[in-house]
C-alpha positions in Angstrom: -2.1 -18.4 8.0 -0.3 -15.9 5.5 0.5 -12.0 7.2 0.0 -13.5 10.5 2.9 -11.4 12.4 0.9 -8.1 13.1 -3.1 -7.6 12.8 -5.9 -9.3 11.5 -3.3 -12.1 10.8 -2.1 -12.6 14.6 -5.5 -11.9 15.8 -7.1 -15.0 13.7 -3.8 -16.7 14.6 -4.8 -16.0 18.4 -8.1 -17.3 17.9 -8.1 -20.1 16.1 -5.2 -21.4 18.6 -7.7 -20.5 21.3 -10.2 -22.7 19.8 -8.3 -25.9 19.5 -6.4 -25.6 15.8 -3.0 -25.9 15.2 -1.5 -23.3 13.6 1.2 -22.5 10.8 2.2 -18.7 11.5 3.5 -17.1 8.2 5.1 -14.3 7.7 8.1 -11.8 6.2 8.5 -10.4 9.4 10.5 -13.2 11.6 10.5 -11.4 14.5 6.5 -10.1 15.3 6.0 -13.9 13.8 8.0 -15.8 16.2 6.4 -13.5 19.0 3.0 -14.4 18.2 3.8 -17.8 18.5 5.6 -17.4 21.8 2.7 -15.8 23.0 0.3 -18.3 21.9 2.1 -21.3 22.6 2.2 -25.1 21.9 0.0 -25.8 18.9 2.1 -23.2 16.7 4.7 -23.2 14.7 6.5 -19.8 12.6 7.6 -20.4 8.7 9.4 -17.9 7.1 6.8 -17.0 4.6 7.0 -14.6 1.6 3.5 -16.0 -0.7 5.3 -14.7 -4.2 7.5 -17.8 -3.6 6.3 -21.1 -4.9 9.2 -22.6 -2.8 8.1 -20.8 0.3 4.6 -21.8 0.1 5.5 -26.0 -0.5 7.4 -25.2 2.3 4.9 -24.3 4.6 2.1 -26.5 3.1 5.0 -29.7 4.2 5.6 -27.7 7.9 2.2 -27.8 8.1 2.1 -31.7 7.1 5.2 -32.6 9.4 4.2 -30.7 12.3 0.5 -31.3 12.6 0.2 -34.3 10.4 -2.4 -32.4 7.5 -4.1 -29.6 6.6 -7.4 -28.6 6.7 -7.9 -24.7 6.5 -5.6 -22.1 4.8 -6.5 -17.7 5.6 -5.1 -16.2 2.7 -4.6 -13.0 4.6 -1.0 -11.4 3.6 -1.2 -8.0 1.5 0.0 -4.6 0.6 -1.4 -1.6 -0.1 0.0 1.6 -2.9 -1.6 4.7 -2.3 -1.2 6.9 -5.8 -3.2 7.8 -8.7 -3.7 6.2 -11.9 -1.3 8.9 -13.4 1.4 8.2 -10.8 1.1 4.8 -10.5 4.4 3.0 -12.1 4.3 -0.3 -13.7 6.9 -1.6 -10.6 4.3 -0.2 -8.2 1.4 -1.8 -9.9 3.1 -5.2 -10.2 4.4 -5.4 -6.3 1.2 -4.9 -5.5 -0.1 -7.6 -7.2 2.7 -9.9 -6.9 1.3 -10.2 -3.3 -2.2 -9.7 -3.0 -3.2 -11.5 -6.2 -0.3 -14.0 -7.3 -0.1 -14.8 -3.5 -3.4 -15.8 -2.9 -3.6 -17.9 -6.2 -0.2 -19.5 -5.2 -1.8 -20.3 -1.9 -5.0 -22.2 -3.0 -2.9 -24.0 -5.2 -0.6 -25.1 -3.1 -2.7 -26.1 -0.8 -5.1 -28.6 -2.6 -3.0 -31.8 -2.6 -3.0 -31.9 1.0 -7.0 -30.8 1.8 -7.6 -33.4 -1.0 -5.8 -36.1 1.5 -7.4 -35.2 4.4 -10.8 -35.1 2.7 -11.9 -31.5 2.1 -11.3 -28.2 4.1 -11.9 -24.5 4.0 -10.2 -22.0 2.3 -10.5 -18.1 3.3 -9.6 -15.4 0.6 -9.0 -12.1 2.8 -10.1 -9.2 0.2 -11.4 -5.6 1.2 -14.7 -3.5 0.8 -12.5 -2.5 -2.2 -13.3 -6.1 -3.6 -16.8 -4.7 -4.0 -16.3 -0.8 -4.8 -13.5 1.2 -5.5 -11.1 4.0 -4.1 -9.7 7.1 -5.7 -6.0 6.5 -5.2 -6.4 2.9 -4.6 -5.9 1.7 -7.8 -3.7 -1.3 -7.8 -5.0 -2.5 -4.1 -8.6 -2.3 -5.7 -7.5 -4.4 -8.8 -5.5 -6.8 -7.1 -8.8 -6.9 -4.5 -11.5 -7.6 -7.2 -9.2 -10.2 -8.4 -9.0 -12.3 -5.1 -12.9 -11.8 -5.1 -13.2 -13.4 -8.4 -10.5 -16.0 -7.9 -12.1 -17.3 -4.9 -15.4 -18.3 -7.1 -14.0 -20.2 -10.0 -12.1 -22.1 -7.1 -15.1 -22.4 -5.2 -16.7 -23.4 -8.2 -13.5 -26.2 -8.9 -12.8 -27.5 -5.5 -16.6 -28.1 -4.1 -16.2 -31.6 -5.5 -13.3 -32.4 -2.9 -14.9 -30.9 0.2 -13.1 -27.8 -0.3 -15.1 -24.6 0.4 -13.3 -21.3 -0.9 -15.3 -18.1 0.5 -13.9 -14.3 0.5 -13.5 -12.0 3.6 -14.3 -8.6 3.3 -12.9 -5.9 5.8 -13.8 -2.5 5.7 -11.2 0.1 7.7 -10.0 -1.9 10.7 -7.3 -0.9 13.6 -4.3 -2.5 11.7 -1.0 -1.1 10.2 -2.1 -1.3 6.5 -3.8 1.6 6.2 -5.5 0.5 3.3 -8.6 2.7 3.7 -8.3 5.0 5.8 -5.8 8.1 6.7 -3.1 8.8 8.7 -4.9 12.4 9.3 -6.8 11.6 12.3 -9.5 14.7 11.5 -9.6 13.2 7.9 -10.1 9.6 9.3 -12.7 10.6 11.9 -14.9 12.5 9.0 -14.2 9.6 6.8 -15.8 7.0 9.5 -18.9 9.3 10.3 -20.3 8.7 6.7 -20.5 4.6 7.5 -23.5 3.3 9.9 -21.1 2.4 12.4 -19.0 5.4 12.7 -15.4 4.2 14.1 -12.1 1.5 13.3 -12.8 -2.6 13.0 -11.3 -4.3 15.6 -9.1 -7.8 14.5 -10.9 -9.7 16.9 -14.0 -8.5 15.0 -12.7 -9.8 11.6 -11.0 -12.9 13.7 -14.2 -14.0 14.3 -15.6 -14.0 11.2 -12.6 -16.3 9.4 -13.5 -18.5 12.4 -16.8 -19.1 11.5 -15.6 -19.6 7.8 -12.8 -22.2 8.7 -15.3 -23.7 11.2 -18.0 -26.6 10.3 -20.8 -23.9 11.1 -19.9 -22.8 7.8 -20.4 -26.0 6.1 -22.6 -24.7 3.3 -20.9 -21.6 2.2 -19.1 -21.3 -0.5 -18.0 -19.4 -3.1 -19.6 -16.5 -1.2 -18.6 -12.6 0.1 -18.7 -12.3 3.8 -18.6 -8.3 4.4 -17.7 -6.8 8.2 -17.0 -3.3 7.2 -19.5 -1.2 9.7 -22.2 -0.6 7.3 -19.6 1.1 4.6 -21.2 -0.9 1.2 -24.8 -0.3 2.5 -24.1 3.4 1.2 -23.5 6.8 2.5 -24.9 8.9 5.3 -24.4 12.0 4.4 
């Protein structure tokens, strides 16, 4: 679990731990990481995880090997977000942003293949955004880097299916988190920006928690290379 100190991350962390798995808790942050997995408890274990290092992620692939014994499901859920417009977008900002969101997520799936391919298949879930399916004005390099992870997860999908490995994408619209990816600070500006999606308010964690359960889960078991969407209606269009 990748971006698992704060948010969606901890949430799925919390919940998947509440359903039986074992958990690998990865993140920058070592402090709100090591606090998730003190309040979780046995059944978790905190790496020091940054996914734009290759030597990072075979290290938590072997945690995960020599703490639990294998690995079955990887959330690709770590990512950033740049808000500027094309014209102020700098080649540095462009590239941090896809240094994690993209790279990341590619260094992930590979990393982890070896070891699903030992244990005999598992379930990979690709954490993208509604702006893996429509774009953002000054969203730019969080849209491309978005797409990317979209794309990425079907030629894997497409790759992997042979070893029991199902690759789907998970696609949240604006949920209570620290991001911000989608939505603004401006709490008048947020409030009109909800009221134009069929369900008018913030996504929860547990709300997207649940839906990377289902993915990682067996109930899953013939899904892949797919687009799950919990974004309140936002893609269905506009109310205006």
């Amino acid at each position: 679990m990748t971006g698992a100190a704060n948010g969606i991350g901890a949430a799925i962390s919390r919940l998947f731990a509440g359903e039986g798995a074992r958990v690998v808790v990865g993140d920058i942050d070592d402090d709100a990481g090591k606090g998730v997995v003190t309040d979780i408890g046995v059944g978790t274990r905190f790496v020091h995880h940054d996914v734009t290092s290759e030597a990072d992620w075979e290290g938590a692939v072997t945690a995960a090997i020599q703490t639990f014994g294998g690995l079955n499901v990887l959330v690709n859920n770590a990512g950033v977000v740049h808000r500027a417009s094309l014209a102020d977008t700098s080649v540095a900002d462009y590239e941090r942003v896809v240094r994690v969101n993209q790279v990341g997520v590619f260094l992930g799936m590979r990393a982890v293949v070896p070891a699903m391919r030992r244990s005999g298949g598992g379930s990979i879930v690709n954490v993208s955004s509604v702006r893996g399916l429509s774009g953002a004005p000054g969203l730019l390099a969080y849209t491309a880097t978005k797409f990317a992870v979209r794309g990425m997860t079907k030629v894997a999908a497409l790759e992997l299916g042979a070893y029991g490995i199902r690759v789907n994408s998970l696609h949240p619209g604006p949920v209570a988190t620290g991001i911000g990816g989608d939505v603004s600070s401006d709490g008048d500006a947020m409030a009109a920006y909800l009221a134009r999606q069929p369900l008018a308010r913030l996504g929860q964690p547990d709300e997207l928690a649940r839906v990377a359960l289902f993915l990682a889960s067996d109930d899953s078991s013939y899904c892949t290379g797919a687009e799950f969407v919990a974004d309140g209606g936002q893609t269905a269009g506009v109310i205006r």
